[in-house]
C-alpha angles and dihedrals in degrees: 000000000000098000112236123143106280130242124247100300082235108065088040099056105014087158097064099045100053126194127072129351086226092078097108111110128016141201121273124247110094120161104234084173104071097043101072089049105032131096145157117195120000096175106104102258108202111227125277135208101264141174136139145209155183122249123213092245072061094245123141129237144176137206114220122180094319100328138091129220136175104247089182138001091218122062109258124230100239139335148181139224121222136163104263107012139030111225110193133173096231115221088255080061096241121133122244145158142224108217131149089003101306135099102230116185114232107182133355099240113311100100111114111175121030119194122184125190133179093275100012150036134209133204139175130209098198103312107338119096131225135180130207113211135167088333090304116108112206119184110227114183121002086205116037134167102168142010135162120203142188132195100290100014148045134200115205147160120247095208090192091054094036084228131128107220136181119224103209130153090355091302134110124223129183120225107178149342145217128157086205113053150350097312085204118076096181134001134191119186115200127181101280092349128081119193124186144170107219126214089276081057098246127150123240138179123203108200127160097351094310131105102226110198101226102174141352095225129058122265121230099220127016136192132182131209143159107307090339138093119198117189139149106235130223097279092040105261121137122240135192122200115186129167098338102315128088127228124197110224090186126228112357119242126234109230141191081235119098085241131018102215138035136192139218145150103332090323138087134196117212137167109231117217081264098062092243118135110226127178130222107209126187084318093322120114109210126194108227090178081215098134126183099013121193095182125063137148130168129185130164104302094352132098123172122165133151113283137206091273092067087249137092122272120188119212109210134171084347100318131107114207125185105222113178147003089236152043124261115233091207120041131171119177122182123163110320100341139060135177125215143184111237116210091275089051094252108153109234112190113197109188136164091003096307134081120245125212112234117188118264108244131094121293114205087207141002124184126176105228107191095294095335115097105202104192118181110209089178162298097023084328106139124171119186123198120200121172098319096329132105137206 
């Protein structure tokens, strides 16, 4: 990612915060005071299956592991699904937070932007940058521009220090500093992995709560996974950097596609100079014969592209798995599961590895969330699927 201060997080996802396109600006009054003091549950809590929705009577409610509870009696303005926690703009316009099974209020009305990952979320009143994580707030930057995160970190500027931090494990570490200008030139956040190119235009890795030096010359194109790291270096060749080893690709391959090469959860997708699709897995280099795709999409833990067969396979957890004899003219990864239409518009939902049967009649509406498919059949009527379990 080329670094450049980023747009209102609402225009540039307005998918994934749902709620009214009037959520642009707020009222004034929040309560700096309680945030850099104030928690609510400081045990780890593993992840649980979540998602949320608004019923027609305009209540809120939130699925929770199985279970549905009303979050709000009042629709809320917008709001935002992530693994381990629900951030919402309440109608009264506060912030709050659904986390461990309570809705905690976290402002009263002064939050502007709202991130979620897979282990975090972010949010900015104005300018300044918090983190959620693991029901601690911490305050980051009182002045921010830019910033780019992952599931369990975030790299940012702290516009005040002229400094470019990472926020990882609850620690801050600083990675470089100019009082000039932007000290990143790029910056690509993966799931537990940032790596960056600094103002000398060296390349540098943060894993694990160490800065790795890569490569002394900038790279011309970065992805970030899970544990793993795939560039084209400055001559053009392409690299592969997983879990603290490097792997040369060779020379990197021009495609039809708008990119060559995509990463994931320990794992990376490239077109070699032949055509031909291969697959790096946890250290491991596999031959698909797919040559020339036109359809690729990867996502966490998730790969689907057009096969031999002049249909779609999936590789998933080391497997590949030829699915159908077609392409689907919608598809929606997240984690381990996606949905998809087949040519006469039937849902299919693949997830951890197996298919799921979902009935055959019309859904007003379907969303992934993470690995919960929340599918609504009707008046007030909401079904969840998670693994090979309903709701």
């Amino acid at each position: 990612n080329v670094f450049k201060p980023l747009p209102n997080v609402f225009a540039a996802f307005p998918l994934l915060w749902r709620g009214a396109p009037k959520l642009v600006r707020f009222g004034k009054g929040f309560r700096i005071g309680l945030l850099s003091l104030f928690t609510f549950h400081l045990s780890p809590t593993s992840a649980q299956p979540l998602s949320a929705y608004v019923n027609q009577d305009g209540r809120f409610f939130v699925f929770d592991n199985f279970e549905v509870d009303q979050a709000d009696y009042l629709q809320p303005i917008a709001y935002k699904i992530g693994r381990t926690c629900i951030p919402f703009i309440a109608n009264t316009k506060n912030f709050r937070v659904y986390y461990n099974g309570k809705v905690n209020e976290l402002n009263d009305g002064f939050t502007s932007d709202c991130y979620v990952s897979n282990d975090l979320m972010y949010f900015k009143n104005n300018a300044t940058l918090y983190v959620f994580d693991n029901g601690k707030i911490t305050k980051l930057a009182d002045y921010n521009s830019s910033f780019a995160f992952g599931d369990s970190l975030i790299g940012y500027t702290d516009d005040r220090a002229y400094t470019y931090n990472i926020y990882y494990s609850g620690k801050v570490t600083e990675l470089a500093q100019n009082s000039l200008e932007n000290p990143m030139k790029m910056t690509a956040a993966g799931s537990n992995i940032f790596a960056f190119v600094d103002q000398y235009d060296q390349f540098r890795i943060f894993y694990h709560g160490e800065i790795i030096e890569q490569e002394d010359r900038k790279p011309q194109m970065i992805q970030a996974g899970k544990d793993l790291v795939i560039y084209r270096d400055n001559y053009g060749d392409l690299k592969i950097f997983y879990s603290g080893e490097t792997y040369d690709m060779g020379q990197a391959a021009s495609s039809s596609l708008k990119v060559s090469f995509w990463a994931g959860n320990e794992m990376a997708a490239f077109i070699d100079t032949d055509g031909e699709l291969k697959i790096f897995y946890k250290g491991k280099l596999i031959e698909t014969g797919v040559r020339n795709p036109q359809f690729i999409k990867m996502k966490d833990n998730m790969l689907v592209y057009d096969d031999r067969a002049g249909g779609f396979s999936v590789f998933y957890n080391g497997v590949e798995t030829h699915l159908e004899n077609f392409i689907p003219v919608k598809i929606e990864l997240s984690q381990s599961s996606m949905y998809y239409f087949t040519q006469s518009n039937e849902i299919r939902f693949y997830t951890f590895g197996k298919m799921v049967e979902l009935p055959i009649q019309t859904y007003d509406d379907i969303h992934l969330d993470y690995d919960v498919l929340q599918v609504k059949t009707g008046f007030n009527q909401f079904s969840f699927y998670y693994q090979d379990k309903k709701l």
